[in-house]
Structures are given as structure tokens and as C-alpha cells.
Backbone bond lengths (Angstrom), bond angles and torsions (degrees), N, CA, C in turn:
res aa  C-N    CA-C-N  psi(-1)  N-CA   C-N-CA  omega(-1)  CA-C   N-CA-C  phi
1 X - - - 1.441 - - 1.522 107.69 -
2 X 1.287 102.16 127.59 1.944 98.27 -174.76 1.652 84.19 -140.35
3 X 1.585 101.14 159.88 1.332 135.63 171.28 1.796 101.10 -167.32
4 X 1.349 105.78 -161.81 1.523 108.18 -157.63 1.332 119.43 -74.25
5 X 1.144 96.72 -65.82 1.869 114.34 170.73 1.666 131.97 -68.69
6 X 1.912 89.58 -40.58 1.613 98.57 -164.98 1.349 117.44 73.79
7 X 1.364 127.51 19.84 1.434 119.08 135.53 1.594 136.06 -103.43
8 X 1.583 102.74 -4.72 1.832 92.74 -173.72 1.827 79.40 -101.86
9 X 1.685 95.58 -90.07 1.549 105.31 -143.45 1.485 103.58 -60.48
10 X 1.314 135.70 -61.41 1.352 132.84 -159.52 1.674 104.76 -72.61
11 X 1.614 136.39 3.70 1.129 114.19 156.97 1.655 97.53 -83.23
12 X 1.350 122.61 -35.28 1.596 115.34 -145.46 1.798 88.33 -72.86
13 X 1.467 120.43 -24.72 1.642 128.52 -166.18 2.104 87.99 -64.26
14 X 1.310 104.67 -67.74 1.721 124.80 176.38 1.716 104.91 -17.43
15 X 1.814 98.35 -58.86 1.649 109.57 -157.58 1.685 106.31 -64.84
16 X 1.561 91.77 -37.77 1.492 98.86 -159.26 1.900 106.25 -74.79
17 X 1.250 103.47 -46.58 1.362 124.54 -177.09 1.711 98.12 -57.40
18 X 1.220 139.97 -49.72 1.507 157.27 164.38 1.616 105.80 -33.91
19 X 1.609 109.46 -66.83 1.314 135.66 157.55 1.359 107.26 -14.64
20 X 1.491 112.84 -79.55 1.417 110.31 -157.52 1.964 104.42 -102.04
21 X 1.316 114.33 14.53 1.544 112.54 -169.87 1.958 73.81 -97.23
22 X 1.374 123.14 -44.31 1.234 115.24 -176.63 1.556 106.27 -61.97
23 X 1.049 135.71 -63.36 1.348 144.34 174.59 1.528 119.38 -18.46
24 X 1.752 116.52 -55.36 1.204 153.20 -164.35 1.658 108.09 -107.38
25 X 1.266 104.78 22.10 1.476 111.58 -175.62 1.273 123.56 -7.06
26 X 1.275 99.64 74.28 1.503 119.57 -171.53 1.539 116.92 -110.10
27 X 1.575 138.30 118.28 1.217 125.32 -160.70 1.676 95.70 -85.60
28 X 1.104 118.57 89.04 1.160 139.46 134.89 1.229 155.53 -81.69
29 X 1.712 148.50 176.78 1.584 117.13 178.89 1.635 74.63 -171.22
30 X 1.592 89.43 134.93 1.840 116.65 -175.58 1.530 97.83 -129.41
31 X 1.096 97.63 153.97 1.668 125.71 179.85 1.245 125.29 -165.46
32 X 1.198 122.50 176.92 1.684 121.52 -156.18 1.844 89.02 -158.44
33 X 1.387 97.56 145.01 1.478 128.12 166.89 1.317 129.71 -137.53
34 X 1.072 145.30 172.04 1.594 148.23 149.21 1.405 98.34 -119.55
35 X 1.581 100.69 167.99 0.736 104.75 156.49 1.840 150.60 -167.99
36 X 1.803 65.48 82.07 1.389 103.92 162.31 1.463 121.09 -135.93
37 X 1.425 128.65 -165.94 1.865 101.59 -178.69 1.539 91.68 -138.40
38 X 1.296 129.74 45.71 1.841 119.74 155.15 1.016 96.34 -55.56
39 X 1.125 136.51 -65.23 1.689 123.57 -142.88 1.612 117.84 -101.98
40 X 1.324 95.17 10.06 1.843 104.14 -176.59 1.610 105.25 -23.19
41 X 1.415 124.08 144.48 1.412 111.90 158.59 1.584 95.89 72.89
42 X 1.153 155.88 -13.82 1.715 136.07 152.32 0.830 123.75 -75.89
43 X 1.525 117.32 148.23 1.618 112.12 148.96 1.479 131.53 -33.48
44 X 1.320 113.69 164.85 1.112 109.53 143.36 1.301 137.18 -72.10
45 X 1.466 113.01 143.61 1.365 125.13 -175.52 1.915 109.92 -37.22
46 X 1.161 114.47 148.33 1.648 127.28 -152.91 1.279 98.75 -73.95
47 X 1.512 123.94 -32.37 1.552 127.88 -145.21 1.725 85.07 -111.57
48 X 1.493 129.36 -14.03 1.470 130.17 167.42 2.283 115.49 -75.78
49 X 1.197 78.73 -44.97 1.661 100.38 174.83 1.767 99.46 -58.95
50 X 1.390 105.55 -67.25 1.675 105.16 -168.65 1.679 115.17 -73.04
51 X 1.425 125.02 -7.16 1.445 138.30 154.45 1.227 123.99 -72.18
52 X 1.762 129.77 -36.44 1.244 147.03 125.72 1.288 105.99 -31.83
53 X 1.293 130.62 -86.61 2.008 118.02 -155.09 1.797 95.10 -61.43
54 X 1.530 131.25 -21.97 1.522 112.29 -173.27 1.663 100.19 -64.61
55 X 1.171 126.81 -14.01 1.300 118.70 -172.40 1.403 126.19 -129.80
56 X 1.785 90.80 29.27 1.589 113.04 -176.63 1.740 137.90 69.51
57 X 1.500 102.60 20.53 0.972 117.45 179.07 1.375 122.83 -95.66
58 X 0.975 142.90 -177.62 1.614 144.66 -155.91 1.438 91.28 -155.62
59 X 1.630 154.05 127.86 1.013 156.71 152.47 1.207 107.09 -139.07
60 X 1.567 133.81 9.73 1.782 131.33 165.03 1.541 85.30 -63.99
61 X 1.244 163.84 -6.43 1.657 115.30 -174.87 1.732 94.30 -113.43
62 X 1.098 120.89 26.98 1.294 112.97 149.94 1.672 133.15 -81.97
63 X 1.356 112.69 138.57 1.301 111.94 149.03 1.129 150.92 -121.05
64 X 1.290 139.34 155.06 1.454 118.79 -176.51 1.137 135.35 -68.97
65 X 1.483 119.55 135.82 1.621 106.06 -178.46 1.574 87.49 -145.83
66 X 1.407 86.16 179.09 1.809 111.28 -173.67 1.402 117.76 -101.34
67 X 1.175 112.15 149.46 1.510 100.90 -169.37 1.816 94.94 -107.25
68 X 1.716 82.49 156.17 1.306 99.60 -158.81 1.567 100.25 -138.07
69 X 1.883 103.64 151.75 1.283 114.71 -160.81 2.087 108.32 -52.58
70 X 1.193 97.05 -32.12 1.405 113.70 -164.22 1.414 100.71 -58.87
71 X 1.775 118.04 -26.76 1.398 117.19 -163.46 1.638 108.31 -77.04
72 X 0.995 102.84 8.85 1.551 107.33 172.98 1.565 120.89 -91.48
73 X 1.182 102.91 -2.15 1.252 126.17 -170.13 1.537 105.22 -101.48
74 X 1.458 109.52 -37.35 1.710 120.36 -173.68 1.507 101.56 -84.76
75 X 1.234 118.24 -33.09 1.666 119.43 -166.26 1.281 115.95 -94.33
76 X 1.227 124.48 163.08 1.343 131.32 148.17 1.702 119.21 -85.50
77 X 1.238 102.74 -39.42 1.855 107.36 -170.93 1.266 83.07 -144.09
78 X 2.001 98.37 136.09 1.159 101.47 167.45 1.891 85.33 -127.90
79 X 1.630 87.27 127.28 1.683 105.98 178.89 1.787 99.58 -99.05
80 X 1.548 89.70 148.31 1.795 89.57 -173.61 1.672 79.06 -125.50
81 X 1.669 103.27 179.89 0.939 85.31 173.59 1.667 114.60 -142.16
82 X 1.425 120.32 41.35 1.398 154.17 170.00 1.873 118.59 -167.75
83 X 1.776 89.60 157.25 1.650 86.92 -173.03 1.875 112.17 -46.42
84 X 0.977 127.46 -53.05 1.414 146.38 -126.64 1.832 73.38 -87.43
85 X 1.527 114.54 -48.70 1.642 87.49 175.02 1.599 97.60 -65.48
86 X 0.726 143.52 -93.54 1.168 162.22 -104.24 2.208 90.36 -62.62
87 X 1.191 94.54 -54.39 1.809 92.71 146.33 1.155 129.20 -22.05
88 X 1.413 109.52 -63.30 1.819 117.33 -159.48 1.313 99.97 -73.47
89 X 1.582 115.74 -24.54 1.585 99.09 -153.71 1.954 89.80 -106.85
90 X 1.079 78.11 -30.01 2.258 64.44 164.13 1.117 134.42 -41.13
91 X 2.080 89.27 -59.47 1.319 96.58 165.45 1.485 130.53 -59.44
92 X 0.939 132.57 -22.44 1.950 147.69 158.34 1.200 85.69 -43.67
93 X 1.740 144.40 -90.29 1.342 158.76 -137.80 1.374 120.26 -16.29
94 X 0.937 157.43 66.31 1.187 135.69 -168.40 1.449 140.79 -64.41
95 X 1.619 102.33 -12.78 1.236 107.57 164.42 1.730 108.70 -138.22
96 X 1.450 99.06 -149.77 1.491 111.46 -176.41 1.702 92.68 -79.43
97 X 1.243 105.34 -52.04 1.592 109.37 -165.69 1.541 102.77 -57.92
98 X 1.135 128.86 -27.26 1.642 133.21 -169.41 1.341 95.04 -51.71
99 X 1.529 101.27 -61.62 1.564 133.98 -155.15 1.304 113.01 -61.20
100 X 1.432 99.87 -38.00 2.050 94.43 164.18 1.072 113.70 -73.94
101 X 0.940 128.29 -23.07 1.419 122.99 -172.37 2.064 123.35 -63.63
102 X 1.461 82.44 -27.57 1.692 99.37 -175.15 1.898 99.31 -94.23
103 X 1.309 94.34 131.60 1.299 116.71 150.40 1.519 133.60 -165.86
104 X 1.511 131.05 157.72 1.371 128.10 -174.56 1.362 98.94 -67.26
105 X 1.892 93.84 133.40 1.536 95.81 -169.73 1.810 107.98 -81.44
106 X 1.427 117.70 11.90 1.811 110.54 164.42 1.289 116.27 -65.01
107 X 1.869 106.25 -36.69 1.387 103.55 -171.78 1.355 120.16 -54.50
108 X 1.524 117.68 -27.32 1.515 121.57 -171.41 1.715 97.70 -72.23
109 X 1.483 111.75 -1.88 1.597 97.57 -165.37 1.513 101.62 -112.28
110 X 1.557 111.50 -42.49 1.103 111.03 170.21 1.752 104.08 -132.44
111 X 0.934 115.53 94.32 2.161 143.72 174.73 1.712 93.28 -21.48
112 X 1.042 98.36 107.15 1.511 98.40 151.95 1.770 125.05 108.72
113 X 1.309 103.77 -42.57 1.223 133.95 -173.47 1.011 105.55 -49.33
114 X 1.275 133.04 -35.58 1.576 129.46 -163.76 2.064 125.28 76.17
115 X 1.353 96.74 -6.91 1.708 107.47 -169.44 1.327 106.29 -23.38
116 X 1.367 113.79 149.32 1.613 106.86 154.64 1.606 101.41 -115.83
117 X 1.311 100.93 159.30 1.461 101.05 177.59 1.997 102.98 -107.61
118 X 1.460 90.46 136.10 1.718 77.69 -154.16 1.727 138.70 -85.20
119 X 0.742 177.68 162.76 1.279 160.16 -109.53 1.827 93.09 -126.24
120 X 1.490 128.44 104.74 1.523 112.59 162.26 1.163 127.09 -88.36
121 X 1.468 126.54 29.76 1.456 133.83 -165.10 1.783 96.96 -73.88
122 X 1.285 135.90 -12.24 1.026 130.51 -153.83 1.469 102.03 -127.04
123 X 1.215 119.89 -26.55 1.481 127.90 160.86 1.661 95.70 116.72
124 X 1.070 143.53 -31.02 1.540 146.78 171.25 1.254 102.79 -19.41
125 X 1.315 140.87 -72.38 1.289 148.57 171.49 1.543 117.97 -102.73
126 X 1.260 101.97 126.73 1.780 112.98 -166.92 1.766 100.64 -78.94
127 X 1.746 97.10 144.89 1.296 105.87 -177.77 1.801 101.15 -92.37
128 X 0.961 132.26 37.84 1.452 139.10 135.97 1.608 109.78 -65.82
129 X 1.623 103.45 -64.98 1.376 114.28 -167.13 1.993 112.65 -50.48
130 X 1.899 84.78 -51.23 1.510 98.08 166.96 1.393 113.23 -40.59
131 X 1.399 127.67 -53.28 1.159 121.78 -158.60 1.813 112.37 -72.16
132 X 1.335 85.86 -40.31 1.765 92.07 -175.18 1.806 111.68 -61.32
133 X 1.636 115.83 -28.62 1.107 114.64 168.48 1.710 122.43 -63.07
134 X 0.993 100.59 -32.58 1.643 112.83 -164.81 1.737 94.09 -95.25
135 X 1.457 119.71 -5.77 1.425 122.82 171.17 1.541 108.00 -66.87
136 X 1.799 94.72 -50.60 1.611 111.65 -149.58 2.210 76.04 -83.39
137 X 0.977 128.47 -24.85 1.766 113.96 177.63 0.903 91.89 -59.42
138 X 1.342 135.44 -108.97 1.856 158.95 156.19 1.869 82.40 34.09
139 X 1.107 128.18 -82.10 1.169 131.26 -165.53 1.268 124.46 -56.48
140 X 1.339 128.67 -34.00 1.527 142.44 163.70 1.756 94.47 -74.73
141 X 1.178 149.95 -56.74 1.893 139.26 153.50 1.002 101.39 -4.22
142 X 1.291 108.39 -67.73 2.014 112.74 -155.09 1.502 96.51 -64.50
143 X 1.470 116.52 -58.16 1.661 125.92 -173.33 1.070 100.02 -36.74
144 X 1.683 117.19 -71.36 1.655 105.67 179.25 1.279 156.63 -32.72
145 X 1.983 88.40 -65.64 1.205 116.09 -179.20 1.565 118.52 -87.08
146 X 1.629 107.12 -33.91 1.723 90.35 173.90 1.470 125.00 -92.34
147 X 1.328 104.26 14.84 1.801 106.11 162.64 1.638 104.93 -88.76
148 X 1.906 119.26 -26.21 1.274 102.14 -176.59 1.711 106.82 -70.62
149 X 1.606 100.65 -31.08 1.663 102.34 -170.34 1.374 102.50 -54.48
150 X 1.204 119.27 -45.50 1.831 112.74 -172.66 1.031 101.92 -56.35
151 X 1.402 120.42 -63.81 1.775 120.92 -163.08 1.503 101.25 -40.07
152 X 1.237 140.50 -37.69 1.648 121.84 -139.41 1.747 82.67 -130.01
153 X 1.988 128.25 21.76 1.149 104.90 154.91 1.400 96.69 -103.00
């Protein structure tokens, strides 16, 4: 999960996705980046943490970090979660295979569209709304990905 900083959207994408990979006892493994490095080493933003615990989540033991070329190597999908990421980390890509790997995680919710889910660091758009978008992603993941995991156990 990447966005800019790694304190609003791509921890709350981390918590939620964590949430239900625990839920769905699924051997899976989620993570979050920005990508850029102000906030290397912080929490997440206060008003991301207290939007998380309204819906029973725990995201204080995260921190921020930067994403890095190597993480293409650790992941299967790297979901961003606006164009301008979805930019930065292309440009990282090193190959074709990198490059599939990245996409905006709306498309998994609604195919095609391109949505971005939008940055609330500034208050313009409330990280409630954020959250409920990155709910309804998280939920189209599982649709996808844990019917492929069954098929191929």
C-alpha cells in the first residue's frame, strides 16, 4: 500500500487490509509506503490512528517508511493510492514485471476508472470518507485474491 508520506492513507489501507487478512486467516503479509521520506520513522497521522480505532483497528505500531526499488521483490501487488503515486513507483520499476505489479488500489473496487482515493492530510476530504473507500478496496483484494489463493491450494 503506497501513497505520499505514509501517514494518512497507506497506513489506514495496511490496518484495514491486516484487519481482515487476520479475520480470513489467510497467510498473507501487508505493508504500507510513501513515497517520499518527510515522515520516515512517524506515526501515522493522529486523525488516521483515531479513524482506525472507530472501527476497531490498531495502526499505532506503524511507521513510516519509503518505498524502495527492492520492494518489488518482497510483494506481489503494489497498490498506490492516486495517479502521481502510481507515477513515482513506475518510475522505480525496473522492468515489465515491476510494472504489473503496480496498480491504483480503486481499480480492484471499481475496474477501470482510474479513481484516486484522495489525500486528507489537509482536511478537504475527511478521512472517514478515506477510510470507507479503502474499506470497499480491502474488500474487492479478498474477492480477487483469496478465491485465486484457494484455487491453487
Amino acid at each position: 500500500m503506497v501513497c505520499l508520506g505514509n501517514i494518512c492513507r497507506s497506513p489506514l489501507a495496511e490496518g484495514i487490509m491486516a484487519h481482515k487478512i487476520k479475520q480470513h486467516q489467510l497467510d498473507w503479509s501487508v505493508d504500507s509506503a510513501g513515497t517520499g521520506a518527510w515522515h520516515v520513522g512517524n506515526l501515522p497521522d493522529s486523525r488516521s490512528i483515531e479513524v482506525a480505532q472507530r472501527h476497531g483497528i490498531d495502526i499505532t505500531h506503524q511507521r513510516a517508511k519509503q518505498f524502495e526499488t527492492k520492494d518489488f521483490d518482497r510483494y506481489d501487488l503494489i497498490l498506490v493510492m492516486d495517479s502521481s503515486n502510481y507515477q513515482n513507483i513506475n518510475r522505480l520499476a525496473r522492468n515489465d514485471a515491476d510494472k504489473k505489479k503496480i496498480d491504483l488500489i480503486m481499480n480492484l473496487a471499481i475496474p477501470g476508472r482510474n479513481v484516486n482515493v484522495p489525500d486528507p492530510y489537509y482536511g478537504e476530504f475527511g478521512f472517514e470518507k478515506v477510510f470507507e473507500m479503502l474499506n470497499q478496496a480491502t474488500n474487492a483484494v479478498l474477492e480477487q485474491y483469496a478465491q485465486k489463493n484457494l484455487q491453487h491450494n
